[in-house]
C-alpha positions as CSV (number, residue, x, y, z in Angstrom):
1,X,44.6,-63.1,-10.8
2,X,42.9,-60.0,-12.5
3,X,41.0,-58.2,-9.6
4,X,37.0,-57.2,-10.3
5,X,35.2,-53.9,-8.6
6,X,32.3,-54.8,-8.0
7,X,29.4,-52.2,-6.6
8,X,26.1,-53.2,-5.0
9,X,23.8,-53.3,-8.5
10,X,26.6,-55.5,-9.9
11,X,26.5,-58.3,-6.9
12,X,22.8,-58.3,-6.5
13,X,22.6,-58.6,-9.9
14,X,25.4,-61.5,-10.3
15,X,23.7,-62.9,-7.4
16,X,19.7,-63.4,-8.7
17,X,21.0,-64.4,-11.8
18,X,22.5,-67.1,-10.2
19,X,19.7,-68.2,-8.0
20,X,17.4,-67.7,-10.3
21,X,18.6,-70.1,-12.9
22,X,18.4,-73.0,-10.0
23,X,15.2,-71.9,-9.8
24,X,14.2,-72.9,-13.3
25,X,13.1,-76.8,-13.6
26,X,14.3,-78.6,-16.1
27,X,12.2,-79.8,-18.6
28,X,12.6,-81.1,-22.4
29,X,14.3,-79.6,-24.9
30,X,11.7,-77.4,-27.0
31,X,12.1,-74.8,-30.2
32,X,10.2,-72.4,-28.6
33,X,13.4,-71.8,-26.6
34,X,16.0,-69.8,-28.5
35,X,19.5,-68.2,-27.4
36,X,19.9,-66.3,-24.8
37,X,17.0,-66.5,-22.4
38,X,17.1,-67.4,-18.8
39,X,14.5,-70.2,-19.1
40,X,16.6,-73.7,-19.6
41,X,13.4,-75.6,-19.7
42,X,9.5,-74.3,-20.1
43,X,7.3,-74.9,-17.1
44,X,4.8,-76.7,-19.4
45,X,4.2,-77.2,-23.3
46,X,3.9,-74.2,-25.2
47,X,1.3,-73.4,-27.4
48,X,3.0,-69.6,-28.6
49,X,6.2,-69.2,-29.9
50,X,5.9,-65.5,-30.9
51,X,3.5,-62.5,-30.8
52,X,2.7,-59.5,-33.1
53,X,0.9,-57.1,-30.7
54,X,-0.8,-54.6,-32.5
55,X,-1.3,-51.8,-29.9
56,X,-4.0,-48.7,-30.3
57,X,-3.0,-46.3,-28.3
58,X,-5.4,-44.0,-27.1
59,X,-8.4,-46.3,-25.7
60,X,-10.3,-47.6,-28.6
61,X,-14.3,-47.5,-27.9
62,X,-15.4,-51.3,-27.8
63,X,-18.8,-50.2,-27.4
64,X,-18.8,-48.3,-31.3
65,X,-17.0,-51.5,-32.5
66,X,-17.2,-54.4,-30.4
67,X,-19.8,-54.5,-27.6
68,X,-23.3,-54.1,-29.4
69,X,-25.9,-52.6,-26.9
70,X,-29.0,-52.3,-29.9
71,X,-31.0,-51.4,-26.2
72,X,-29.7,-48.1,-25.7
73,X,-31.2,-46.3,-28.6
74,X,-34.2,-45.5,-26.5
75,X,-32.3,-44.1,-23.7
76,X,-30.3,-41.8,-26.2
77,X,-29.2,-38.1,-23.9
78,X,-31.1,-39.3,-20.8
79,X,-28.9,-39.1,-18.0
80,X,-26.2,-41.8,-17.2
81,X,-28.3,-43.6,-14.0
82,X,-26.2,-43.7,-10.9
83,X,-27.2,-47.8,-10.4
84,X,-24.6,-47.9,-13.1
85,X,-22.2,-45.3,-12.5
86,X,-22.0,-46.6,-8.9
87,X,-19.8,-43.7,-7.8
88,X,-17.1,-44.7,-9.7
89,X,-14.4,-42.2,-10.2
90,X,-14.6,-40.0,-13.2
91,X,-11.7,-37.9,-15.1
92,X,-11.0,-33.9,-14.9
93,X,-12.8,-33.9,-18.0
94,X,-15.8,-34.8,-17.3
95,X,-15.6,-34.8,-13.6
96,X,-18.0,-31.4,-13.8
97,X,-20.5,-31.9,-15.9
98,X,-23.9,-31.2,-15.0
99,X,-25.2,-34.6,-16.4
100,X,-23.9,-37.4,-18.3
101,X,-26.1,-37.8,-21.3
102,X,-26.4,-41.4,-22.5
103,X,-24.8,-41.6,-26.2
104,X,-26.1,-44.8,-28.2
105,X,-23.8,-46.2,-30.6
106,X,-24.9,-45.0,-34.1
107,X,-23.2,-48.1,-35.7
108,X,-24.7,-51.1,-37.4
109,X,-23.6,-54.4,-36.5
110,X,-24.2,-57.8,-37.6
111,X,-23.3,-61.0,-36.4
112,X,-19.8,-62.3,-38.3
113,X,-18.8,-65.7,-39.2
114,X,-19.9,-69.3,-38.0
115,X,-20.1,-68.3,-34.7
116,X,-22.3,-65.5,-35.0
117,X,-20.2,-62.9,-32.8
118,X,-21.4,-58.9,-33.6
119,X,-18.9,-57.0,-35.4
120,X,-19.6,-53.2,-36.0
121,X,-19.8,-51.9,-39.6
122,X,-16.8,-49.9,-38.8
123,X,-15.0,-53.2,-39.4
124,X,-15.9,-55.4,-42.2
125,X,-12.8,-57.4,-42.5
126,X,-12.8,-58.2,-38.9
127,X,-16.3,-59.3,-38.8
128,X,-15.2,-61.7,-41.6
129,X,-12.4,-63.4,-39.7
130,X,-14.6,-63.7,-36.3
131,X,-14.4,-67.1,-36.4
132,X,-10.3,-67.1,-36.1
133,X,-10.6,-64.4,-33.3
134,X,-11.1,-64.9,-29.6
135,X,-12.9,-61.7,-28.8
136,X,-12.6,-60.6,-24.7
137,X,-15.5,-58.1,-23.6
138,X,-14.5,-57.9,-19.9
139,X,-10.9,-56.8,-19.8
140,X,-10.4,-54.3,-16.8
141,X,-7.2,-52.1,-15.5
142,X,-7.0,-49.7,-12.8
143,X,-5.9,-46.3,-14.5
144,X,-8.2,-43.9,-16.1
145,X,-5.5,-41.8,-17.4
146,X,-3.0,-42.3,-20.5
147,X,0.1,-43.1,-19.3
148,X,-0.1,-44.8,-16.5
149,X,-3.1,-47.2,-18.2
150,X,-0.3,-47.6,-20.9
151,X,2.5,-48.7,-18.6
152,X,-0.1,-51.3,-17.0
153,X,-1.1,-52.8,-20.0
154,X,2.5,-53.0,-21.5
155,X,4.7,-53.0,-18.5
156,X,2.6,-54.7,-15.9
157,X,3.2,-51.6,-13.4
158,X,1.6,-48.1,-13.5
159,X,5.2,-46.4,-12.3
160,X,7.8,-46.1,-14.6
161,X,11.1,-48.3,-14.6
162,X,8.8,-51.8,-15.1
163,X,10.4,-54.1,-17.9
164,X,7.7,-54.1,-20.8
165,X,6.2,-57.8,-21.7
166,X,8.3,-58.0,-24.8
167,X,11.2,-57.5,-22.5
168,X,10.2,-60.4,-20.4
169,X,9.4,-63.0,-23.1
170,X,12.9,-61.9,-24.7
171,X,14.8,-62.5,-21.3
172,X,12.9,-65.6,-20.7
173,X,13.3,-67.3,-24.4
174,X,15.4,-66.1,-25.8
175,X,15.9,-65.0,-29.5
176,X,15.2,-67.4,-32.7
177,X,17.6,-65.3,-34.7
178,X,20.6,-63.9,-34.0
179,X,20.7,-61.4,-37.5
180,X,17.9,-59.8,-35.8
181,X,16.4,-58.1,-32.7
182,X,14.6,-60.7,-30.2
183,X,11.7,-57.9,-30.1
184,X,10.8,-55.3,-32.8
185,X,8.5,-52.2,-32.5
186,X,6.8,-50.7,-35.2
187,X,5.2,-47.1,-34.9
188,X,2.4,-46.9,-37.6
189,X,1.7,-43.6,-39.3
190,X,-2.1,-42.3,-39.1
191,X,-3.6,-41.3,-42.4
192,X,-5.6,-38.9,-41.2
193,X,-4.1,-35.6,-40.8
194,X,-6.5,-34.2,-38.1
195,X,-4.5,-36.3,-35.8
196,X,-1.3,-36.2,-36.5
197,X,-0.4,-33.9,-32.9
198,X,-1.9,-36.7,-30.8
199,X,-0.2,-37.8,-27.6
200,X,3.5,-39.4,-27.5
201,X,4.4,-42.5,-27.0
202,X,7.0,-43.4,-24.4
203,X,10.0,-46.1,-24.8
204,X,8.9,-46.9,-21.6
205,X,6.7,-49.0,-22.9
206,X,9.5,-51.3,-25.0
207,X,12.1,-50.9,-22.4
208,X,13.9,-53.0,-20.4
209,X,13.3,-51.6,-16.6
210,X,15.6,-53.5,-15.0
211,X,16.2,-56.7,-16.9
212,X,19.4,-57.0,-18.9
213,X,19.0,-54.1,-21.6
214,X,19.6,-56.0,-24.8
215,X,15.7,-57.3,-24.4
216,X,14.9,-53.8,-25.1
217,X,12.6,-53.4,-28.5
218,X,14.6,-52.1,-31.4
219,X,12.5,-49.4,-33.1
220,X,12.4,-50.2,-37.3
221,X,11.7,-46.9,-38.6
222,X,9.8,-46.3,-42.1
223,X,12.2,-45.5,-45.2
224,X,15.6,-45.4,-46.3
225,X,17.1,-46.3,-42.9
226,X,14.6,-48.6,-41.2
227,X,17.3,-48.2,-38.5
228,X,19.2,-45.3,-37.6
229,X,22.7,-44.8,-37.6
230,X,23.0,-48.8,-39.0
231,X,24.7,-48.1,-42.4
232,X,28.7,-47.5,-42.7
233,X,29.7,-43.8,-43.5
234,X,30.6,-43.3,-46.7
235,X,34.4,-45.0,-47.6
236,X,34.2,-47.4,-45.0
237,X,33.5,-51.5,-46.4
238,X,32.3,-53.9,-43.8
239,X,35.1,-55.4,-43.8
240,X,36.8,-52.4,-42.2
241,X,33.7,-52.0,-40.0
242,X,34.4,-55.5,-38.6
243,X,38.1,-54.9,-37.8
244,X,36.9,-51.7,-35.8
245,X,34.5,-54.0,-34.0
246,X,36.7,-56.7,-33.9
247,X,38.9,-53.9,-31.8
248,X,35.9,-52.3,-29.6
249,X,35.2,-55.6,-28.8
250,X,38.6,-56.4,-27.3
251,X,38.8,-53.1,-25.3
252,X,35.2,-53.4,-24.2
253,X,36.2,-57.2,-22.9
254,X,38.7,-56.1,-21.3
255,X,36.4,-53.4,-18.8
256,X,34.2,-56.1,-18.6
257,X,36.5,-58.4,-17.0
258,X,38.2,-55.4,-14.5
259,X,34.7,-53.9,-13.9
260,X,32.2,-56.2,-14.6
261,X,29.6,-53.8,-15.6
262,X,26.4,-55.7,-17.3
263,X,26.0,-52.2,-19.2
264,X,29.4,-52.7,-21.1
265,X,28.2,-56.3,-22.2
266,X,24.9,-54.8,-23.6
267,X,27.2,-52.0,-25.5
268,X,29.1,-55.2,-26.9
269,X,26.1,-57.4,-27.9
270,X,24.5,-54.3,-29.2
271,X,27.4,-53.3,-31.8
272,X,27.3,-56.9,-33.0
273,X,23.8,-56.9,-33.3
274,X,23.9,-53.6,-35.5
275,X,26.6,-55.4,-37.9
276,X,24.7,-58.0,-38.4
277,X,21.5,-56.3,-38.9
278,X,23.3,-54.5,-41.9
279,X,23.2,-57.5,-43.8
280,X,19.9,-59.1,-42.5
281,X,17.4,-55.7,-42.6
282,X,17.7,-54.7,-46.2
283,X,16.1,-58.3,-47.4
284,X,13.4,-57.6,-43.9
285,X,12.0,-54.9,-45.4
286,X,12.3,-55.5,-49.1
287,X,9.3,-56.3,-50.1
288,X,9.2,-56.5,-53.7
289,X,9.3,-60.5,-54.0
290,X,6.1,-60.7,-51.9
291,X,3.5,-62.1,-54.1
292,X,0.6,-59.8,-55.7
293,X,-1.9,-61.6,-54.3
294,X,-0.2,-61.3,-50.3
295,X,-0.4,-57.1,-51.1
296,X,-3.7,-57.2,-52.6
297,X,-5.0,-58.6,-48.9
298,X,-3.3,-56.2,-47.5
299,X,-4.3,-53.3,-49.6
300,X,-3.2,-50.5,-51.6
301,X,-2.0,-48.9,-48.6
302,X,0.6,-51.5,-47.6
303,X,2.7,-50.1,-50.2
304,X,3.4,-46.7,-48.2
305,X,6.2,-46.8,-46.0
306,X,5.2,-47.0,-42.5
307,X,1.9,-47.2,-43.1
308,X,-0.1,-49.5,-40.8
309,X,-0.7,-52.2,-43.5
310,X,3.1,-51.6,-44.0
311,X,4.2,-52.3,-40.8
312,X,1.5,-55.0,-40.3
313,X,3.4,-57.0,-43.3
314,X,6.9,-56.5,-41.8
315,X,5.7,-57.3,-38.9
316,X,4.6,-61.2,-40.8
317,X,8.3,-61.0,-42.2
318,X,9.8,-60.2,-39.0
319,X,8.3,-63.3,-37.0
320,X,8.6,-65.4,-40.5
321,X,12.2,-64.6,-40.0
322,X,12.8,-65.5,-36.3
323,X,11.8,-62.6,-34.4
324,X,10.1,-62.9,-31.0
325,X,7.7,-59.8,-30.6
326,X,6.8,-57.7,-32.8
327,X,4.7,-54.6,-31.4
328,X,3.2,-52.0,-34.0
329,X,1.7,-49.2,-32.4
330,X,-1.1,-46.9,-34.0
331,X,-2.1,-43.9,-32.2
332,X,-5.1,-41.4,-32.3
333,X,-7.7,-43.7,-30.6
334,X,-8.6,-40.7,-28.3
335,X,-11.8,-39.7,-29.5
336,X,-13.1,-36.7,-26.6
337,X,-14.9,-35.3,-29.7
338,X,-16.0,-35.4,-32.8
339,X,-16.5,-39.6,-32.7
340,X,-18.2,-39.7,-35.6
341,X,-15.6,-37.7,-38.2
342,X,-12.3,-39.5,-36.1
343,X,-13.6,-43.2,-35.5
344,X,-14.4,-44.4,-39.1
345,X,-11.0,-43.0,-40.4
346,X,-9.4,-45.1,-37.6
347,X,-10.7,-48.0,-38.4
348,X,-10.2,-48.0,-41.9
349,X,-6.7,-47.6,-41.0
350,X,-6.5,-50.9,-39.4
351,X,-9.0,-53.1,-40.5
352,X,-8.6,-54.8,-43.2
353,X,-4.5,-55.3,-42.7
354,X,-5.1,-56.3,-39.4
355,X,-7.3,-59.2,-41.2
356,X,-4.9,-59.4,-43.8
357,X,-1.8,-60.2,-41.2
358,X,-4.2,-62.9,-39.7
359,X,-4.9,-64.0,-43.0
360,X,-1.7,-64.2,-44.0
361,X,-0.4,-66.0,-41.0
362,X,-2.9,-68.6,-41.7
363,X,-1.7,-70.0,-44.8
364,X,1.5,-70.0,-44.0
365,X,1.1,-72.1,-41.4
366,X,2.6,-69.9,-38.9
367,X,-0.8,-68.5,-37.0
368,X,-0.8,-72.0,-35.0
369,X,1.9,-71.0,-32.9
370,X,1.9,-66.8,-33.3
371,X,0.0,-64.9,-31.3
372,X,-1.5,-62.0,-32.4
373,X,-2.9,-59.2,-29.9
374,X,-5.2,-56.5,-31.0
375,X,-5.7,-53.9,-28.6
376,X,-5.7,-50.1,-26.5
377,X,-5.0,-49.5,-22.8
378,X,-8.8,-48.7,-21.6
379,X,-12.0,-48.3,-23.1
380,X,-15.0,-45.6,-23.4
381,X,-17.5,-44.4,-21.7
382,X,-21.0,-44.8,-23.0
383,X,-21.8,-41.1,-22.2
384,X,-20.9,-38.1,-23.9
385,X,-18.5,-35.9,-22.7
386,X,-19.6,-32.2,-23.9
387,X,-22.2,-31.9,-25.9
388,X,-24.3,-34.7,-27.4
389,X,-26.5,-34.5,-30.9
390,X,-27.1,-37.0,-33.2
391,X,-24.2,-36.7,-35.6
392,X,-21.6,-35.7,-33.0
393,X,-20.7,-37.1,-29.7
394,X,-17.2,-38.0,-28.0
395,X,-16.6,-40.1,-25.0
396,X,-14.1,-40.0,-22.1
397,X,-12.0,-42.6,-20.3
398,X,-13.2,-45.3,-19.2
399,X,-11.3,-48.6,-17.2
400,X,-13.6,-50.5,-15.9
401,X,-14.8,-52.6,-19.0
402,X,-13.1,-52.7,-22.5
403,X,-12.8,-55.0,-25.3
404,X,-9.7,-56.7,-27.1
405,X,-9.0,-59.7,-29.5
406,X,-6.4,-62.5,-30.0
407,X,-5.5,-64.6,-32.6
408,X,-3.5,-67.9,-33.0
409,X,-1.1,-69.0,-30.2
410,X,-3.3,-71.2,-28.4
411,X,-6.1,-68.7,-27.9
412,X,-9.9,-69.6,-28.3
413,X,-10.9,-69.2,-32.2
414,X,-14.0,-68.2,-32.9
415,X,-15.4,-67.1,-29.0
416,X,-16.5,-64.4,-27.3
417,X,-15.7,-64.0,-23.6
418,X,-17.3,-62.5,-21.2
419,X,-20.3,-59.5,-20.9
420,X,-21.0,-56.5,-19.6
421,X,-24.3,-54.2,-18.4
422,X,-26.4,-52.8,-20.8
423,X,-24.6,-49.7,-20.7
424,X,-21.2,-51.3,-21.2
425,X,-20.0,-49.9,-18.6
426,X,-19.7,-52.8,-15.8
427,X,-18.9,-56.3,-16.2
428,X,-21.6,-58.8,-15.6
429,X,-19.6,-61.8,-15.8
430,X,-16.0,-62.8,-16.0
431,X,-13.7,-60.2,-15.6
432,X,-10.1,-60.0,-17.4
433,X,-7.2,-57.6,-15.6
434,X,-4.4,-56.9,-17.2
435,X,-2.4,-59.0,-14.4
436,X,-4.7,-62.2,-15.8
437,X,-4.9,-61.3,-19.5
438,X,-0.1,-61.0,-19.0
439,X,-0.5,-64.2,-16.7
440,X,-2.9,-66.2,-19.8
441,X,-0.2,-64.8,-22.4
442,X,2.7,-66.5,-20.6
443,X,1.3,-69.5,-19.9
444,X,0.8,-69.5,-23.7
445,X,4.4,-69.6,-23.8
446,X,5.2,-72.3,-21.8
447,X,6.1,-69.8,-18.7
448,X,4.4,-70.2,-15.0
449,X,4.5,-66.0,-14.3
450,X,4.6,-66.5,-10.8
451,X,8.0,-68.5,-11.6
452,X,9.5,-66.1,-13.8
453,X,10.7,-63.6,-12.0
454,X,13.8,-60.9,-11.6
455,X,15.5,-59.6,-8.5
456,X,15.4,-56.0,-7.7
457,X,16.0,-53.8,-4.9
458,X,15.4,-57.0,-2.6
459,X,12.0,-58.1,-4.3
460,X,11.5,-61.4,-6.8
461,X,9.7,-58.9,-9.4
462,X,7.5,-60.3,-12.3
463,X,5.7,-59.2,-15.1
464,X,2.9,-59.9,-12.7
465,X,3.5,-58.4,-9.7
466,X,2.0,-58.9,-6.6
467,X,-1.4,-58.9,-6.2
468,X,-3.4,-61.8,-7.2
469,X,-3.0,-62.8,-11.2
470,X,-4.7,-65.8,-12.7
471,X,-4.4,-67.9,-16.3
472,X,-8.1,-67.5,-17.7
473,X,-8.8,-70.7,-19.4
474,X,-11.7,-69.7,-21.1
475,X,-10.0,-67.9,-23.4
476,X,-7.8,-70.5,-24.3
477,X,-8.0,-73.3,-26.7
């Protein structure tokens, strides 16, 4: 009888695996469950089976391109009243001005589609799908700064060490391919060159916390080696490869059984995952069989490596081919300054390819049951930090109202949800937080969030946590 040493980590974490799977009800077999995942039954019927997040880091300004206040032009640089402000906290930046001049959107909008909702000029193609989008104008969080709004948006948890949502959907389902990664993340390139030294990004925000570290998101890189370190040196053939596995594996087992360490079954599903990602992720990213008339919706730029429109088009290939989550960040949405030079150059980045991956989902019938998220970590405030003239204006932090948009997967085509003061800077009427807008996203996956949940350091954690979350239906379908 082979004796295991076991630490305290290892039993708790035998031990809430254990319990948690009796947990989990039973419930008919679906094909929204793949291998892998804790879940042996969905709480209810699923409407999602995967999600393409496409994340703007940076705090996008929903009131230049989403949240049309055509009232404010009168009150252009009069002072910010304090009715509105209502003493709400403001950042370092701005924290001293003298006055907080009012700074009207100098953006046209019109209304887009059937259902008439007001798109900003800055984005044409998105105006011209409103009627697939759900649009949310209330969304709320409570950070004002980068990094923690960042980890409460993708983590669920302002302190480090949270699993990200990807994680939590990859634990829970499972993966629907085996060849590749249960979730993917993409980081776009900008094209403009004024902000290329914008803030990092963390892995934090694709990790695994403390859930079982192969849910982690593989990063596919732009290039030659969309994954680093994946291709045999030079004079070793794959079959030599597997017979160097084949041995790792055996030795690796063999810990696992004396120690019974989760991190050396991780190392082990890892190295098999690599192998059989060198066979699957050349025909991923080849794209050369894609049809003329998919690139031409996706524009010129979709042919540049790592591009947005690039990764936007892997990222249709990626769930086409089984993969859960797909999350394709694009950066430099941090416009303190210069607005007006920054903004436009942003959008065109991601506008029409983020129509284009809707668009494309569509006719292949695979938009009914993907989710696609469009979306930063705060929004703006509608006053201009610095100076203010007509041409140039920038605008701070702000949490307290912001806008975002889904797609697909069960959400509400063609709505608008929600609205805000005539500054856009409170809500009027139904709010989003982050804990809802998680709690609406599992649900859309068949998942009860206050039932999925991980033990850790003596607490049922959840994507969730634990203050009050709810499922908004009236963003759903």
């Amino acid at each position: 009888m082979s004796t295991h040493i076991f630490d305290r980590r290892n039993f708790l974490l035998g031990s809430c695996l254990g319990l948690g799977s009796l947990a989990l009800p039973a419930c008919a077999a679906s094909t929204t469950l793949g291998k892998g995942g804790v879940l042996k039954g969905l709480h209810h019927p699923a409407k999602a089976k995967r999600l393409i997040y496409l994340t703007m880091v940076g705090g996008p300004s929903h009131m230049d391109m989403f949240d049309h206040k055509p009232q404010l032009a009168k009150l252009y640089d009069t002072n910010l009243p304090d009715s509105v402000r209502q003493g709400q906290r403001l950042t370092g930046m701005t924290a001293g001005q003298s006055r907080l001049p009012v700074a009207p959107s100098i953006y046209k909008f019109s209304p887009g589609g059937k259902c008439g909702t007001p798109f900003s000029e800055l984005l044409p193609f998105m105006g011209k799908m409103a009627d697939d989008l759900c649009l949310i104008k209330t969304m709320w969080t409570d950070a004002i700064n980068h990094e923690p709004a960042q980890q409460l948006m993708y983590t669920g948890n302002m302190n480090s060490g949270a699993p990200s949502f990807g994680a939590w959907l990859s634990y829970a389902l499972g993966s629907l391919n085996e060849d590749l990664p249960s979730y993917a993340v993409l980081k776009a390139q900008m094209s403009n060159p004024i902000l290329q030294n914008v803030q990092a990004i963390s892995s934090r925000l694709w990790g695994t916390g403390y859930l079982p570290g192969e849910h982690a998101g593989i990063g596919l890189r732009s290039g030659a080696d969309p994954v680093l370190f994946l291709d045999n040196p030079p004079g070793v053939p794959r079959e030599i490869r597997r017979g160097m596995l084949d041995d790792l594996g055996r030795m690796n087992a063999a810990e696992l059984a004396q120690l019974a360490d989760p991190d050396t079954r991780v190392r082990m599903a890892q190295y098999e995952m690599a192998f059989r990602m060198q066979a699957s992720v050349p025909e991923l990213t080849d794209i050369s069989k894609e049809p003329a008339h998919v690139l031409d919706m996706y524009g010129p730029e979709v042919r540049k490596p790592g591009s947005f429109a690039a990764d936007c088009l892997l990222a249709r290939r990626l769930v086409e081919r089984g993969t859960r989550v797909v999350q394709v960040f694009h950066r430099g949405w941090d416009q303190h300054g210069n607005l007006p030079r920054d903004l436009p150059w942003q959008c065109r980045d991601v506008d029409r390819a983020s129509y284009a991956l809707v668009q494309d989902l569509k006719q292949r019938g695979l938009l009914e049951d993907t989710m696609v998220v469009w979306g930063g970590e705060f929004g703006r405030t509608i006053y201009s930090q610095g100076g203010l003239t007509r041409d140039n204006y920038g605008r701070d932090h702000h949490p307290k109202c912001f806008s975002m948009w889904a797609a697909g997967g069960g959400f509400k085509a063609g709505s608008s949800y929600g609205s805000t003061d005539d500054f856009a800077y409170n809500i009027t009427e139904n709010p989003v937080h982050i804990r809802d807008f998680h709690a609406s996203l599992l649900h859309l996956f068949g998942i009860d969030h206050e039932r999925l949940t991980f033990k850790t350091q003596g607490l049922d954690a959840r994507l969730t946590g634990v203050l009050p979350a709810k499922v908004v239906k009236g963003i759903l379908a």
